[in-house]
C-alpha positions as a Python dict, from the first residue, in 0.01 Angstrom:
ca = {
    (1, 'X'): (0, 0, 0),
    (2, 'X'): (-269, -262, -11),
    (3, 'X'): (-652, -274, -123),
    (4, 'X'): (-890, -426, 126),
    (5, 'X'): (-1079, -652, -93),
    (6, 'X'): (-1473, -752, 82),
    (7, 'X'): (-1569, -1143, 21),
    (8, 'X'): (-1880, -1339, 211),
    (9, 'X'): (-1786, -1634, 342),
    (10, 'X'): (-2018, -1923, 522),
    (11, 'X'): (-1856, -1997, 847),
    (12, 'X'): (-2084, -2387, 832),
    (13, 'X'): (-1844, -2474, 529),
    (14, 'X'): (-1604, -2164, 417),
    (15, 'X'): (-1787, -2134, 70),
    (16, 'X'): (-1703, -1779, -35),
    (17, 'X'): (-1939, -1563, -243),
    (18, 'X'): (-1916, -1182, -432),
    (19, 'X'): (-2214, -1028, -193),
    (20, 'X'): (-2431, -1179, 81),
    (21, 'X'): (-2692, -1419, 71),
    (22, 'X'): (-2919, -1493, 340),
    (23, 'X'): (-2874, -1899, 222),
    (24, 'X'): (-2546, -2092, 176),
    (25, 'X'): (-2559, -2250, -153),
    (26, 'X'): (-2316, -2546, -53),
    (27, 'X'): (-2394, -2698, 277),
    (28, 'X'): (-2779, -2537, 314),
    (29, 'X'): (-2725, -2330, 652),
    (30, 'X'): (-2949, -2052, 677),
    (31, 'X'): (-2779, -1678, 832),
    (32, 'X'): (-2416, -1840, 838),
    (33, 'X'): (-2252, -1596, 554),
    (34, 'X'): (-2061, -1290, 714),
    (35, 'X'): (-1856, -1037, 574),
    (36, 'X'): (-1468, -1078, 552),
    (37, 'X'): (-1209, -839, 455),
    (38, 'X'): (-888, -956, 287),
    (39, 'X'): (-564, -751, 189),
    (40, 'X'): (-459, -769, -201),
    (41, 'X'): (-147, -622, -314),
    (42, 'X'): (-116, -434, -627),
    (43, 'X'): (212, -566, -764),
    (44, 'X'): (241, -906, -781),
    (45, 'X'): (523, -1096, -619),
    (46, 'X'): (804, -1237, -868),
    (47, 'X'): (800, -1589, -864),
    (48, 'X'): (1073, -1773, -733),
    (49, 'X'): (1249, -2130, -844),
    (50, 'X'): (1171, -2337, -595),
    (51, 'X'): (1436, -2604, -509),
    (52, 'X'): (1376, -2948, -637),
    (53, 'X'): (1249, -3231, -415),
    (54, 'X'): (1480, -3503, -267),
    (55, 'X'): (1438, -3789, -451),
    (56, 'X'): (1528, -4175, -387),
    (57, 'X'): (1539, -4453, -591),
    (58, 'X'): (1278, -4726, -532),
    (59, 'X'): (1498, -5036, -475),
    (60, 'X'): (1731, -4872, -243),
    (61, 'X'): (1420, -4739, 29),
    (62, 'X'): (1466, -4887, 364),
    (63, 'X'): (1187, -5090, 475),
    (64, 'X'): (1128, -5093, 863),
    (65, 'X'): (993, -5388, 1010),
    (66, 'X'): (692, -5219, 1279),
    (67, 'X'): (591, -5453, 1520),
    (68, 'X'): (197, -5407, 1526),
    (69, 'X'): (13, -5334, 1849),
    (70, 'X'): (-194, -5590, 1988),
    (71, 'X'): (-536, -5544, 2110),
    (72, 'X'): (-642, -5848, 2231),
    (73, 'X'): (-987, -5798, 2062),
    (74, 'X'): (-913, -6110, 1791),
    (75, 'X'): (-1200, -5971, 1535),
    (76, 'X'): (-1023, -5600, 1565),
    (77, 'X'): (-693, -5721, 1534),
    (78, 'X'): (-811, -5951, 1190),
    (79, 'X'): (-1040, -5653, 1052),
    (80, 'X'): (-753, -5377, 1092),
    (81, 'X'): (-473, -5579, 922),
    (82, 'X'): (-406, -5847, 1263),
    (83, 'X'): (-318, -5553, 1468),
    (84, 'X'): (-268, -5170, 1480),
    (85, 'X'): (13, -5027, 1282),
    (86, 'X'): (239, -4782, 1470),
    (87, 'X'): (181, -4414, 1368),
    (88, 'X'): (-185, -4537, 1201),
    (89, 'X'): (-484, -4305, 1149),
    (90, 'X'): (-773, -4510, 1196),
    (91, 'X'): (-1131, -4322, 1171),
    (92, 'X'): (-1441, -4541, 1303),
    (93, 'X'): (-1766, -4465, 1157),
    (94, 'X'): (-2143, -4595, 1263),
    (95, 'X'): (-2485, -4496, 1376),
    (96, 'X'): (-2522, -4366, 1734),
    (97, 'X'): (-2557, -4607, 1999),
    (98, 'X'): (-2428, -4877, 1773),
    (99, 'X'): (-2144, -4930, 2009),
    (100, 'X'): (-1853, -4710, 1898),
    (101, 'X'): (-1756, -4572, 2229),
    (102, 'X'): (-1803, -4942, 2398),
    (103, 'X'): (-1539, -5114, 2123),
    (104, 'X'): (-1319, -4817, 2198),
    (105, 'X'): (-1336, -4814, 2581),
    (106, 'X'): (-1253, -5180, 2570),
    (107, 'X'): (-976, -5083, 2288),
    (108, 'X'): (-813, -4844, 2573),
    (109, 'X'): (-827, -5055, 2807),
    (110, 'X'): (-605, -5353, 2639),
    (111, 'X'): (-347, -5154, 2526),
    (112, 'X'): (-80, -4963, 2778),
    (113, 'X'): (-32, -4600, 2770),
    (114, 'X'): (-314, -4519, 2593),
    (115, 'X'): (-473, -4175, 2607),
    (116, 'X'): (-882, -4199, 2606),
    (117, 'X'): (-1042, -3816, 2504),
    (118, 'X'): (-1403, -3794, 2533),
    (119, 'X'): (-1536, -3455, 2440),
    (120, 'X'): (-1913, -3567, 2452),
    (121, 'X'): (-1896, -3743, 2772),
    (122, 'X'): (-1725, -3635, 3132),
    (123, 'X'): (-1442, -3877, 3289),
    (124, 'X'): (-1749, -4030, 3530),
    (125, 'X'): (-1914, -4118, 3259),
    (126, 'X'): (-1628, -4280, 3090),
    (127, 'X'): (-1509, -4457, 3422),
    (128, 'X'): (-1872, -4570, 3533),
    (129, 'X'): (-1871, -4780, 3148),
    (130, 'X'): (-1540, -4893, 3204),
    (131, 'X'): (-1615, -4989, 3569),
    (132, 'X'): (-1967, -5171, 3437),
    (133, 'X'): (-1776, -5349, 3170),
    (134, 'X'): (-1528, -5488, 3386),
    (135, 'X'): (-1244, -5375, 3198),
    (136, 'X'): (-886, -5269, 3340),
    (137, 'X'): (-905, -4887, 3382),
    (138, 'X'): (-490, -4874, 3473),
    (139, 'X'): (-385, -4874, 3156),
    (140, 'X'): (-572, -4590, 2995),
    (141, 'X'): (-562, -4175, 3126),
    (142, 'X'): (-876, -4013, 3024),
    (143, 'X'): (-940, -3588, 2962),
    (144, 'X'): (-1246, -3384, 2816),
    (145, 'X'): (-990, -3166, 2645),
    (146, 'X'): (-1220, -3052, 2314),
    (147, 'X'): (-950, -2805, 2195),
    (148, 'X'): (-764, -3008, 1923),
    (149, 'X'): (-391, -2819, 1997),
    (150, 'X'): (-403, -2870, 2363),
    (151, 'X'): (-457, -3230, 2250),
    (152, 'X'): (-183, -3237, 1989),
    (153, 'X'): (4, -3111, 2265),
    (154, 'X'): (-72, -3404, 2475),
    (155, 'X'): (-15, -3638, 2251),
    (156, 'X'): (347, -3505, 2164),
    (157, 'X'): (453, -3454, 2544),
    (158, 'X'): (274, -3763, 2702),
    (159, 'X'): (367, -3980, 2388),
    (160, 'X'): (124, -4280, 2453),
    (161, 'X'): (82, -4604, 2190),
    (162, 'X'): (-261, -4540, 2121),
    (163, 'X'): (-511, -4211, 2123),
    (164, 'X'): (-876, -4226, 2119),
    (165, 'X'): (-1066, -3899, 2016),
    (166, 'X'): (-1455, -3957, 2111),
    (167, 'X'): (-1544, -3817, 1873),
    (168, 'X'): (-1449, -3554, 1569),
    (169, 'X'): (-1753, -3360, 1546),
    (170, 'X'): (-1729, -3217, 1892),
    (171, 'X'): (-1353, -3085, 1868),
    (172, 'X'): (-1268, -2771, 1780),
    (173, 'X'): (-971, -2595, 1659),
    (174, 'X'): (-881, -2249, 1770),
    (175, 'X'): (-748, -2138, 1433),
    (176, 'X'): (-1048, -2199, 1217),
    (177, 'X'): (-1408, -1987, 1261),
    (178, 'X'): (-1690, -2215, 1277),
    (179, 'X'): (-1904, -2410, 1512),
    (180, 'X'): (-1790, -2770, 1683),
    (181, 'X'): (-1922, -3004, 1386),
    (182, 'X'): (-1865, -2820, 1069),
    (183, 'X'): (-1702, -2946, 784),
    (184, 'X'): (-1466, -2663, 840),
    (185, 'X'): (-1391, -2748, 1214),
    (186, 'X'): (-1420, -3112, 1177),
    (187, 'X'): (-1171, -3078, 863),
    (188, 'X'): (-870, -2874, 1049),
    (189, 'X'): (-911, -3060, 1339),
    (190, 'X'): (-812, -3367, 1148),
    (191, 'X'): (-543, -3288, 978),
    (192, 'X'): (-379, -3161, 1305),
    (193, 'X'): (-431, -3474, 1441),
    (194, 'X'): (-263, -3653, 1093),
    (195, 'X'): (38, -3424, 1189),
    (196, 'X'): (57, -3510, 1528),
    (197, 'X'): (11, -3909, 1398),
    (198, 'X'): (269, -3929, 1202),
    (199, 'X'): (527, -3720, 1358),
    (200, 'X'): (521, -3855, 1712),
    (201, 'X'): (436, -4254, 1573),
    (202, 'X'): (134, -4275, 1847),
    (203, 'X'): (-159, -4451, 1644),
    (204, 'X'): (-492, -4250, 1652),
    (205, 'X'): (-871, -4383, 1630),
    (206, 'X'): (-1091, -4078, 1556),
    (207, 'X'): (-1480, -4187, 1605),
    (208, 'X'): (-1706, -4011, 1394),
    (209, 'X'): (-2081, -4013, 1347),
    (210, 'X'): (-2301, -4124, 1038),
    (211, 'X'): (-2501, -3874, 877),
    (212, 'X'): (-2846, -3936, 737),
    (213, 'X'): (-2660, -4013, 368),
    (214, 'X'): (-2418, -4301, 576),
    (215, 'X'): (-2076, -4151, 499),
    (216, 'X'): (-1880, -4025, 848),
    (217, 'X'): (-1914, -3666, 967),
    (218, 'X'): (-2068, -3567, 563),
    (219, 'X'): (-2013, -3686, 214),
    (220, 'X'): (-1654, -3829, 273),
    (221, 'X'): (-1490, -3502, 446),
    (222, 'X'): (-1273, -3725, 634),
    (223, 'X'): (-1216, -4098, 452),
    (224, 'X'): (-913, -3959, 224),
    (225, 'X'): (-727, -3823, 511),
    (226, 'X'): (-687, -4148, 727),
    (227, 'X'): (-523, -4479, 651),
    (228, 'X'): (-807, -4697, 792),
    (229, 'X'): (-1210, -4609, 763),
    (230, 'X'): (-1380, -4876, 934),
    (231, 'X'): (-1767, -4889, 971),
    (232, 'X'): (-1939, -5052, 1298),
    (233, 'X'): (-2297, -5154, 1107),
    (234, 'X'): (-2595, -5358, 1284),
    (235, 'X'): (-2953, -5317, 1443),
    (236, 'X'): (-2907, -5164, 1792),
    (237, 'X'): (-3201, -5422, 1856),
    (238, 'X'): (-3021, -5711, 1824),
    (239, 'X'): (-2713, -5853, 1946),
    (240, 'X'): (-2471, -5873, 1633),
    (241, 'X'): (-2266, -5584, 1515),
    (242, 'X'): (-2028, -5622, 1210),
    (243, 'X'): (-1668, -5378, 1188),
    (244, 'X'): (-1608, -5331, 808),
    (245, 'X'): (-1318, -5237, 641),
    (246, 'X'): (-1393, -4977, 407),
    (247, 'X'): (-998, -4866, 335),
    (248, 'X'): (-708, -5005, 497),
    (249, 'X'): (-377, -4905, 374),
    (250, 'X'): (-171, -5163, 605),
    (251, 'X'): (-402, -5434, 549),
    (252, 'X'): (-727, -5632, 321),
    (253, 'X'): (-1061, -5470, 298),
    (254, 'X'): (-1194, -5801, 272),
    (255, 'X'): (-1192, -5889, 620),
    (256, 'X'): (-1441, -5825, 886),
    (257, 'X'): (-1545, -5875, 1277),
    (258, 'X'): (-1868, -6019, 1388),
    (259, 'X'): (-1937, -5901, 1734),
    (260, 'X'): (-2214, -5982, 1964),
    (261, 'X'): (-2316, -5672, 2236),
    (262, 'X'): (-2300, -5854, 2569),
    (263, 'X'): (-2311, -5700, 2929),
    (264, 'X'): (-1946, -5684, 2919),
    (265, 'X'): (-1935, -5507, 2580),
    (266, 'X'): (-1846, -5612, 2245),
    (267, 'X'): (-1757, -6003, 2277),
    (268, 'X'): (-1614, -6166, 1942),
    (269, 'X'): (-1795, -6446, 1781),
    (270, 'X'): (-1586, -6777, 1663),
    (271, 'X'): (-1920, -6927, 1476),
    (272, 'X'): (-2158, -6661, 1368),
    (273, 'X'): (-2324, -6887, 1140),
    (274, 'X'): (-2430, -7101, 1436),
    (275, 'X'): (-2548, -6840, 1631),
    (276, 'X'): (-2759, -6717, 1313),
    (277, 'X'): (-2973, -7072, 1328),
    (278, 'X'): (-2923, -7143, 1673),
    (279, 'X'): (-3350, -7050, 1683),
    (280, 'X'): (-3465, -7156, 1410),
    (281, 'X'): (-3772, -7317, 1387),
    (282, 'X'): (-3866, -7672, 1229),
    (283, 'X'): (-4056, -7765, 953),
    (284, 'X'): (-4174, -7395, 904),
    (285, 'X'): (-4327, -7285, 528),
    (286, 'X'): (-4160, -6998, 408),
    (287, 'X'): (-3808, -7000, 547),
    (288, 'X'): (-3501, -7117, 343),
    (289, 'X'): (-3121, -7097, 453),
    (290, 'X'): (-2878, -6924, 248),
    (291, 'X'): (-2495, -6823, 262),
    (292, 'X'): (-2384, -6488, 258),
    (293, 'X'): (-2008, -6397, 184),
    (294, 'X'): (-1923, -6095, 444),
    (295, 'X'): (-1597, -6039, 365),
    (296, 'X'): (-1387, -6343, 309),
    (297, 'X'): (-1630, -6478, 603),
    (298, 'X'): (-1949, -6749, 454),
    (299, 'X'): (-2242, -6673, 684),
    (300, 'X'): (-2590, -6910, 671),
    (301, 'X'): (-2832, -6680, 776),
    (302, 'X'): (-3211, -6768, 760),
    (303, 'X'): (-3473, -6600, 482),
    (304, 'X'): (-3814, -6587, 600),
    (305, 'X'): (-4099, -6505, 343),
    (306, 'X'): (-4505, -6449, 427),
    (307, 'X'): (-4732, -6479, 123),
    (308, 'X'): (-5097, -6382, 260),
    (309, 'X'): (-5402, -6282, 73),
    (310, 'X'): (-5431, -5891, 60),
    (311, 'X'): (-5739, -5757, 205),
    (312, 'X'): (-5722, -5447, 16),
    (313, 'X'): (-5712, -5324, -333),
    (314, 'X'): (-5347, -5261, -387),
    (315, 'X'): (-5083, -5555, -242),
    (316, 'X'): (-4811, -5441, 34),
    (317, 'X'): (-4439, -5498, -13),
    (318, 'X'): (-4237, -5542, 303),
    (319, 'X'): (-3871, -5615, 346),
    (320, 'X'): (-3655, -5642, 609),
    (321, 'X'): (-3252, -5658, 576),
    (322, 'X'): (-3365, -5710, 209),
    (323, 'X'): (-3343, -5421, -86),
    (324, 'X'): (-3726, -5381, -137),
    (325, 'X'): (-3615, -5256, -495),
    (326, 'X'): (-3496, -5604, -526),
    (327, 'X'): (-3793, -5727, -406),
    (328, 'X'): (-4019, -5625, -637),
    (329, 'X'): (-3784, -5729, -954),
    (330, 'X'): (-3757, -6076, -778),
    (331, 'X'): (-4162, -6064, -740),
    (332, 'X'): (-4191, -5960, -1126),
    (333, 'X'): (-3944, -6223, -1249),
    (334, 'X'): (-4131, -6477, -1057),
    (335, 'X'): (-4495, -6429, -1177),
    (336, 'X'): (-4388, -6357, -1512),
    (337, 'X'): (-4158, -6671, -1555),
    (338, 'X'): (-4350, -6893, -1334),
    (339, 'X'): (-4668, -6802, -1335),
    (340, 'X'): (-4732, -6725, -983),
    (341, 'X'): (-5013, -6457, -898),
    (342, 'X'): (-4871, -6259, -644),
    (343, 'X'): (-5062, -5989, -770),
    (344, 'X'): (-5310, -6023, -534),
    (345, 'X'): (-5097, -6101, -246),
    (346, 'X'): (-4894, -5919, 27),
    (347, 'X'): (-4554, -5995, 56),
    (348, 'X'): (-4369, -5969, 423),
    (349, 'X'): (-3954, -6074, 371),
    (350, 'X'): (-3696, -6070, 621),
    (351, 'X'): (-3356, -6179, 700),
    (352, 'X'): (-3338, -6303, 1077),
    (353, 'X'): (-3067, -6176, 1280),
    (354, 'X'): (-3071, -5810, 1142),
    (355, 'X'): (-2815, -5883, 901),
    (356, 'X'): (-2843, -5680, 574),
    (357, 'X'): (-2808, -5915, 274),
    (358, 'X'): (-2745, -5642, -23),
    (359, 'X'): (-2524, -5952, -173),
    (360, 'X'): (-2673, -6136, -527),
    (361, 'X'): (-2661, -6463, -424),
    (362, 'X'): (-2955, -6415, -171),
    (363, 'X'): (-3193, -6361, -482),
    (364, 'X'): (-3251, -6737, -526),
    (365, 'X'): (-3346, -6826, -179),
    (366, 'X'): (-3589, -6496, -172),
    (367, 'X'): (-3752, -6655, -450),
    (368, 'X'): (-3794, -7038, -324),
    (369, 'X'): (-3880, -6887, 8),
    (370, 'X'): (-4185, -6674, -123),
    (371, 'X'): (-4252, -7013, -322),
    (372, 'X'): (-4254, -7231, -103),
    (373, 'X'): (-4488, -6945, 156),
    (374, 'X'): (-4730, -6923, -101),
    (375, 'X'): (-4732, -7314, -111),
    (376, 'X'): (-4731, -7357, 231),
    (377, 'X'): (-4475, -7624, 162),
    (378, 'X'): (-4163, -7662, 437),
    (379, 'X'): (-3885, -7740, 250),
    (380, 'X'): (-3665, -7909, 535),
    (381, 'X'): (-3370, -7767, 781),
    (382, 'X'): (-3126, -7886, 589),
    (383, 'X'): (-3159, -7705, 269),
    (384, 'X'): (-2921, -7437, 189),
    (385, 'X'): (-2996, -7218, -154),
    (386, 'X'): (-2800, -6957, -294),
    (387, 'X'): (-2757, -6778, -649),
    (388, 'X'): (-2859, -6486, -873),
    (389, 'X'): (-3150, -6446, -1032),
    (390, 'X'): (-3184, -6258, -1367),
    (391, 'X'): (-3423, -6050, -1524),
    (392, 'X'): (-3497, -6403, -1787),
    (393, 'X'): (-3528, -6622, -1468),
    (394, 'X'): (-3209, -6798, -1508),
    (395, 'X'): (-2980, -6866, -1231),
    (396, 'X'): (-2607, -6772, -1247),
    (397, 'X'): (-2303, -6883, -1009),
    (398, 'X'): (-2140, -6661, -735),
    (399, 'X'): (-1813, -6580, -600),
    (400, 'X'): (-1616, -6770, -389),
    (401, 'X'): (-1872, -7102, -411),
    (402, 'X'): (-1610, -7324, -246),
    (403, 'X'): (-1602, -7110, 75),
    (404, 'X'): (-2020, -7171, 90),
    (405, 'X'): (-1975, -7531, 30),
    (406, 'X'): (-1710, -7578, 308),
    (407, 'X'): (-1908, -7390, 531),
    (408, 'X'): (-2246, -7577, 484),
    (409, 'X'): (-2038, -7885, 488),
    (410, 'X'): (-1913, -7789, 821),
    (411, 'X'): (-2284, -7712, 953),
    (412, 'X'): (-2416, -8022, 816),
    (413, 'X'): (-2621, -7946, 585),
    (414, 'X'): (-2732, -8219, 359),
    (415, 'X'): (-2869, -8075, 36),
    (416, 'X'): (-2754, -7765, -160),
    (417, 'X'): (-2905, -7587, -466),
    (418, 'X'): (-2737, -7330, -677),
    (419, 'X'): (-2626, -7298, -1035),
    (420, 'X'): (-2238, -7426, -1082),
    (421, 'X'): (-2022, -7283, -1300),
    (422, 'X'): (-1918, -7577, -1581),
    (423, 'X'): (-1547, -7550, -1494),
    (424, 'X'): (-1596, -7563, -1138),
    (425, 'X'): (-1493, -7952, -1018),
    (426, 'X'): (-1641, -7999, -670),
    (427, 'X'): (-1507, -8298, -448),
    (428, 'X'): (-1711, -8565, -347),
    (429, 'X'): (-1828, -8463, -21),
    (430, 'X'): (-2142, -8561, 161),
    (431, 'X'): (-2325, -8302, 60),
    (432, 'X'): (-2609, -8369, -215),
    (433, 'X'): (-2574, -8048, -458),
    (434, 'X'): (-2873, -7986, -722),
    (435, 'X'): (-2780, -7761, -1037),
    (436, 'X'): (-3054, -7565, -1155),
    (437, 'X'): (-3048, -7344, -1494),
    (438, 'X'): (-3317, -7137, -1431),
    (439, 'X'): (-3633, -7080, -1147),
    (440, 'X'): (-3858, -7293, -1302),
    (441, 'X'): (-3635, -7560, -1186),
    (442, 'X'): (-3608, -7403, -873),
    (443, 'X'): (-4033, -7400, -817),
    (444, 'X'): (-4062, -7779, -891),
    (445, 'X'): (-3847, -7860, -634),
    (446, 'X'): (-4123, -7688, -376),
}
């Protein structure tokens, strides 16, 4: 005979409690705990040996040789490893209407015998963006199927190179209780598809949606289950869009692709430092160049700065693509060390081209941009300034400084500053490069 033992368990996230609450304690969901019943036996069952686990030595594994699929997307292809890896889980995370479903659609349609599953919009849809984009719509089949085993299924009898599942939160699996988009649902229907992955060898690129914290479909519920997590970042205002690598078992994290949204979708850009200055505007107070390292990619991007007498009792701090936290220790370092009252002063700084620059070696150009606002001094298109800035005001070196050089060499720029580290031997290029210890350096230059 068996006891029926009673549990509560929230049907949002499967946290289990002793009696009811009208709350779940774990994902916040308000009337989702219900009863259960569970059988217990009284006797315990004998355990077992379990036989031991084929091993195999190291040295003597085959290695297979997989010939990667090729997308024909050349910023994909470099960001996922140069192509898609046979039998790969690959989830792709980003805001909504960043342009997931476009890079996919296109994805789909350069690959044969691929399989396109859209559970949040119907075939029209799918074929109206496929027909705007111009893209080949005979080499992709498309479903609504939002059942995740009659899509396993289809996978295993169809057996197609490539799967697209648009997107996670809005499958559901027949075996689990929850709603489409729990962590429960999203979960199981996951690791069915991981099955299905790796036992039939078709590769499989899950979208899912960013939640308010930025990690994919909740705080990392899905990144440990897949072999690739990449992130499709930008502002949906302007044309860029970057696909980061955030794990990549079959290839660097270190690469990324720069992207520009176009009427024919996501078009790959050759020379996104270029296109970051292509509108730049002469002789303008307040704006200084600087190079970014996304990736193993240098990027100038432009840093503009306003300095303008506050009208009211307590200054404003405004940043754009710029940590304001940052902001403020740059703005304390600077009138302490330097003597600059920007007490009195509102402070406006943004980085053109909605590119986020959360790397250290923007922190010197902040600074000789809000000098050089404050000033109303133009410091030249040429210019390119880049290093961190400590609490003491002294400058210190970056990563990767011959990359930057090489790539303002190859945008002609004619002056540099930044702090060089002292066994660092630069060639003698045409470039003139100024070596500055600390800001107050920096500030007599303006």
């Amino acid at each position: 005979m068996s006891k029926m033992e009673t549990i509560f368990s929230c049907t949002h996230c499967d946290a289990q409690y002793k009696k009811w609450v009208g709350r779940c304690l774990e994902c916040g969901k308000w009337g989702t705990v219900e009863e259960k019943h569970l059988s217990k036996k009284e006797e315990e069952k004998s355990k077992t040996p379990r036989a031991s686990a084929t091993m195999e030595v190291a040295s003597s594994v085959k290695m297979k040789n997989f010939e990667r699929i090729q997308t024909n997307i050349s910023e994909f292809d470099r960001t996922v490893g140069f192509g898609i890896v046979p039998g790969s889980f690959i989830l792709l995370g980003g805001e909504p209407g960043i342009g997931k479903s476009t890079l996919c659609a296109q994805i789909a349609s350069s690959v044969p015998n691929s399989l396109y599953f859209s559970a949040e919009e119907s075939i029209q849809q799918v074929g109206m963006r496929i027909q705007r984009l111009n893209l080949n719509g005979d080499t992709s089949k498309l479903s609504n199927e939002t059942c995740v085993e009659i899509i396993a299924s289809t996978i295993l009898n169809e057996k197609p190179s490539l799967a697209i599942i648009d997107s996670i939160q809005t499958i559901y699996s027949e075996e689990v209780s929850g709603e489409p988009g729990s962590i429960s649902q999203v979960r199981a229907s996951t690791v069915k598809l991981l099955e299905v992955c790796k036992s039939s060898g078709t590769s499989v690129i899950i979208i899912g949606h960013v939640t308010k914290d930025g990690a994919v479909a909740g705080p990392r519920t899905l990144e440990h289950l897949v072999d690739t997590v990449l992130y499709l970042e930008g502002d949906r205002y302007h044309q860029m869009r970057i696909l980061r690598t955030v794990k990549n078992r079959f290839g660097s994290t270190d690469e990324i692709g720069i992207f520009e949204m176009e009427e024919n979708g996501l078009q790959g850009v050759q020379n996104p430092s270029q296109n970051l200055l292509l509108e730049r505007t002469m002789n303008l107070s307040g704006s200084v160049i600087t190079c970014l390292l996304e990736g193993t990619r240098p990027l100038l991007v432009e840093v503009q700065a306003l300095v303008n007498k506050t009208a009211f009792g307590y200054p404003l701090r405004k940043s754009s693509g710029f940590d304001i936290n940052r902001l403020h220790v740059l703005l304390a370092v600077l009138q302490k060390r330097t003597n600059l009252p920007f007490g009195g002063y509102d402070v406006h700084v943004n980085i053109v081209g909605g590119i986020k620059a959360n790397e250290p070696a923007v922190d010197l150009a902040v600074c000789l941009a809000l000098a050089s606002s404050f000033k109303d001094k133009a410091l030249g298109n040429d210019l390119v300034v880049f290093g961190e800035v400590g609490l003491g005001g002294e400058v210190r070196s970056t990563s990767h400084i011959q990359k930057r050089l090489k790539e303002c060499e190859h945008l002609g720029m004619k002056r540099i500053i930044t702090h060089l580290p002292a066994k660092l031997k630069i060639k003698d290029t045409g470039v003139n490069i100024t070596n500055v210890e600390n800001i107050n350096e920096l500030i007599k230059l303006t």
